[in-house]
N, C-alpha and C positions, 0 to 999 in steps of 0.2 A: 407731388403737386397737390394743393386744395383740389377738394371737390368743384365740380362747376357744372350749370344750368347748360344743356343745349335749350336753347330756346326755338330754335327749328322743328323739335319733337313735340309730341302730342301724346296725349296717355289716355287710352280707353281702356273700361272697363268691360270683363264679359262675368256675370257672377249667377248664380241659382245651379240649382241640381244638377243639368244638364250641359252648363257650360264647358266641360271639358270632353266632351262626349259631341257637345254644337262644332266645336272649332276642327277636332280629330278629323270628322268626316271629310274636309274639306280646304285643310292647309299642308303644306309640301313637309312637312317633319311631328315628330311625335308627339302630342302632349304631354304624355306617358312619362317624358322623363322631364318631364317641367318639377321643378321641388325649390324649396327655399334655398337662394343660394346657386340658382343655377336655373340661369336661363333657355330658351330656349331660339332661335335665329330660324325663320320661316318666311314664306310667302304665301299669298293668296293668285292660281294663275288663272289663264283663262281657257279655256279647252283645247287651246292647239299649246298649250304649256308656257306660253308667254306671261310674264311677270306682270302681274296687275300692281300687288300691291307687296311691299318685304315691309319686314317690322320682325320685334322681335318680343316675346314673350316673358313675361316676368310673374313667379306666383305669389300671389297675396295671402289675406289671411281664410280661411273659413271656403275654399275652394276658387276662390277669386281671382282669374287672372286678367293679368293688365296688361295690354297691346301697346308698344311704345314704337311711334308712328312718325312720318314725317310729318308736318305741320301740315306741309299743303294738300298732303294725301285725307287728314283724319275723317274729313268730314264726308268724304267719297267710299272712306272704308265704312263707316260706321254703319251711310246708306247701304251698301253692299250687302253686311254682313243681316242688316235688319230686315232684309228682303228673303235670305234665307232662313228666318227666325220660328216661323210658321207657330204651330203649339208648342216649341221646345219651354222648356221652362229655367228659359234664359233671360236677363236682364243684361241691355245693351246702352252703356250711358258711356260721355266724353266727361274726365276727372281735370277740371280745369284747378283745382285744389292740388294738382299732382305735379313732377315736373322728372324728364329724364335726367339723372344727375352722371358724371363720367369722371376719371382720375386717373391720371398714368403717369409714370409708367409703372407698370404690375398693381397687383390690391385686386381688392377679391368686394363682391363679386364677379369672378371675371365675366368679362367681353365674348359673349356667344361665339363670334368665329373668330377668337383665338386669344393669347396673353399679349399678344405684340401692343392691340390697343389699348390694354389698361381693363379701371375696372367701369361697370354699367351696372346702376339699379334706378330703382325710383323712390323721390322721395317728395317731401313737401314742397310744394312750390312758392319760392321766393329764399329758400334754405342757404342758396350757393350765389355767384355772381352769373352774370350770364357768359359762355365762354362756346360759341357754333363754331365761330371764326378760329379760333384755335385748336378747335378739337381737327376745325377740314383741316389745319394745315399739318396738324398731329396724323391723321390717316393718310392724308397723300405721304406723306412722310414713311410711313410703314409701309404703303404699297397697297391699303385694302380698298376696293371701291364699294361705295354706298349710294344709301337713293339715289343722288342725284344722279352718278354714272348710272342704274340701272331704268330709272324712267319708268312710264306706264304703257303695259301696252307694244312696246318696243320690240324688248329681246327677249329670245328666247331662256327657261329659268338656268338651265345650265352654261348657258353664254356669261353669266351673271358673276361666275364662279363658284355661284351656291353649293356645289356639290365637294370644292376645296376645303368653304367656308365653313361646315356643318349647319346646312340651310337643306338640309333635304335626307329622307328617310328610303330608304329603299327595299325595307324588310316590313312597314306598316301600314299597309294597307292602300284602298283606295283613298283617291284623293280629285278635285279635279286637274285636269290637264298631266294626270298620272301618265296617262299613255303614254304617250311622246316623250317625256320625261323621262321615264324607264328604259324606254326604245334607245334613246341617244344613249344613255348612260352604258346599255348591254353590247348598242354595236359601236362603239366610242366614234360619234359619231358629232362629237363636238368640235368644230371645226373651227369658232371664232369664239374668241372672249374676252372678256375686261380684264387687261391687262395695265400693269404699272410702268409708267415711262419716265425715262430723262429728259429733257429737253434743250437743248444746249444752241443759244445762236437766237437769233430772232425770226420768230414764227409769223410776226403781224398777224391777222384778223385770221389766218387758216383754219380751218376746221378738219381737214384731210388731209390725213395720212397717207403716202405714197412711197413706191418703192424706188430703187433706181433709176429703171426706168419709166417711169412717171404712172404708172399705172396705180390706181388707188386701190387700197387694199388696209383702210379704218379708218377711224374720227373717232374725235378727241371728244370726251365727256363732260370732262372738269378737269381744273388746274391749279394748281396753290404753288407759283414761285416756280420752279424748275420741274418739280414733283405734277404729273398729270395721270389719267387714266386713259386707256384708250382703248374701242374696241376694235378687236384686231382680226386678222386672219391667221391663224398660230402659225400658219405655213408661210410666210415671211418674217417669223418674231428674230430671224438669225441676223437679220435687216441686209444694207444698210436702208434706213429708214429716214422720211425727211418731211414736215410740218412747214410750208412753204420754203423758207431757207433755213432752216432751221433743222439739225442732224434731232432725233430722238431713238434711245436706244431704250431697248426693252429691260427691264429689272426681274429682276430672280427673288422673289423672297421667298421664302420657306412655304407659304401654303399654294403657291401655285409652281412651285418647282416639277412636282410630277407633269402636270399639263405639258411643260417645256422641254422634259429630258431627253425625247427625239429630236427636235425644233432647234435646239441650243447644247448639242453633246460638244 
């Protein structure tokens, strides 16, 4: 497939001496292993571990990394980050010159959490056509959830899947909302998450997931055609599961199998 624009992404820039040393302190995965060619899938959370903001990291030239963002979040991160900037000897600008570019299936360089989506870099903006609409129905498709399923403020970062996804570090260091983060991950204590669904039947205007006996137990995030995401309670993913009359059965794909292997043996 051609390259193509999301145009729902946003591209900032973090650049000077200190930039990689600015962002380390204070985002859920390493910089460390940020390099040409290889991204890196992160969030910014909020002290009880809740997802502010995800994006994913790409390095530039001359130490320069660039935050590739959802649109509607950019200008919220920018403020965030600019608020903790104090004397670092960091520069913090939005690259409207810039543009998230994507390709699948496979191409290099790959997709932070994983080859299923294809490739992710950044490149000039106006390069490619613009193609959001196709990439959401390319993900629901594979099974990954993004922004929009994971929201601001919401869920907690391991509800998110991050920790399937390679959106989180657990060997470097502090971070905020490390706590709780850590905590869930040591006592597996992740008990609900964005999960991949079928949908089969007509749903109408539902937003909740319910089990047999009617008792609610998730909601739905996003949806592209049959392909949704939903956040769940893992301890019904066996189902039967149902989206007003409408059956939805839970999907298994390769990075969130482990999560499932008791749930769905």
């Amino acid at each position: 497939m051609k390259p193509i624009i999301l145009e729902d992404r946003a591209v900032l820039s973090v650049a000077g001496a200190d930039a990689a040393a600015f962002l380390q302190g204070m985002i859920t995965h390493d910089v460390a292993l940020l390099a040409p060619g290889r991204a890196v899938f992160a969030g910014l959370l909020s002290p009880q571990g809740k997802a502010l903001f995800d994006f994913h990291l790409h390095a530039g030239d001359d130490g320069e990394i660039f935050i590739d963002v959802a649109e509607a979040k950019a200008d919220a991160l920018l403020k965030r980050l600019s608020m903790y900037k104090l004397r670092k000897a960091v520069t913090l600008v939005r690259r409207d010159d810039l543009a998230v570019l994507a390709s699948w299936p496979g191409g290099e360089p790959m997709d932070a959490r994983g080859p299923t989506l294809g490739a992710r870099w950044i490149g000039p903006a106006g390069s490619a056509a613009a193609g959001a609409q196709a990439y959401d129905a390319h993900r629901h498709a594979v099974g990954v959830p993004d922004s929009a399923d994971i929201g601001q403020d919401e869920l907690l970062w391991l509800e998110t899947g991050a920790d399937l996804l390679g959106g989180v570090s657990f060997t470097k260091g502090c971070y905020v909302g490390q706590e709780n983060t850590a905590r869930m991950h040591h006592r597996d204590k992740v008990r609900r998450r964005l999960v991949p669904v079928t949908i089969s039947g007509d749903a109408g205007d539902a937003l909740e997931v319910k089990d047999e006996q009617g008792r609610a137990c998730g909601k739905l995030r996003s949806r592209a055609g049959d392909a949704a995401i939903v956040h769940l309670r893992l301890e019904t993913a066996a189902g039967p599961l149902f989206l007003g009359d409408a059956r939805v059965v839970v999907r298994r794909p390769a990075w969130l199998a482990p999560a499932l292997a008791d749930m769905m043996a």
